[in-house]
N, C-alpha and C positions, 0 to 999 in steps of 0.2 A: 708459564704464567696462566693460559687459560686450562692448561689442566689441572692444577689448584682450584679454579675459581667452579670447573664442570664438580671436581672431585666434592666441595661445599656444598655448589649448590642440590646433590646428588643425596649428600648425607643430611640433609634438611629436609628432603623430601621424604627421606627413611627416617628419619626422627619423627616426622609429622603423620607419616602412614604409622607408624607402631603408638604412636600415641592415640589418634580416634582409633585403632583395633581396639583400643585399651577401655574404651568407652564405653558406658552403656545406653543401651536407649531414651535413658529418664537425660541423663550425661549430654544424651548429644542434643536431645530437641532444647536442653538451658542452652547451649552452646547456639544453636539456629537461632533461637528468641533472641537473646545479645545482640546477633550478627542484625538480625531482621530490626530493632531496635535502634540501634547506630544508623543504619541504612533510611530507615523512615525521617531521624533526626537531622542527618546531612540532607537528602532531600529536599527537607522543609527550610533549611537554612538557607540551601541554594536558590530555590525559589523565591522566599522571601528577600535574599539579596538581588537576585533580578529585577524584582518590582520596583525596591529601592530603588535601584539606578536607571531605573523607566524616569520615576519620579523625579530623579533629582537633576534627569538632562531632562526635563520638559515633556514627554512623551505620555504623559499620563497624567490626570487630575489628581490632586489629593482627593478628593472621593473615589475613584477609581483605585487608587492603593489601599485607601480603608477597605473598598471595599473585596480586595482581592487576599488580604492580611487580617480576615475576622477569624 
């Protein structure tokens, strides 16, 4: 069974290496942007759901959340 699962996850990683070879540099920095893009998005998501929940136990003013959510 886990040499099934090594043998997978071995050929995913050769799939995944032969694909960015496959790339080119215009290729890989859309491919970075995307990545860097999603990454800034969750971020900001998770942040602002923190402040939420400052807010809504008590730990924080509503101007304090405005002002941390401009």
């Amino acid at each position: 069974m886990w040499e099934n699962i090594r043998t997978a996850i071995v050929w995913f990683i050769a799939l995944g290496m032969a694909w960015l070879g496959d790339m080119s540099v215009k290729d890989f920095s859309t491919l970075a942007g995307v990545v860097i893009g999603l990454l800034m998005a969750f971020i900001s998501w998770y942040y602002k759901r923190k402040t939420y929940l400052l807010l809504a136990r008590g730990r924080i003013s509503q101007e304090e959340y405005e002002s941390a959510n401009r």
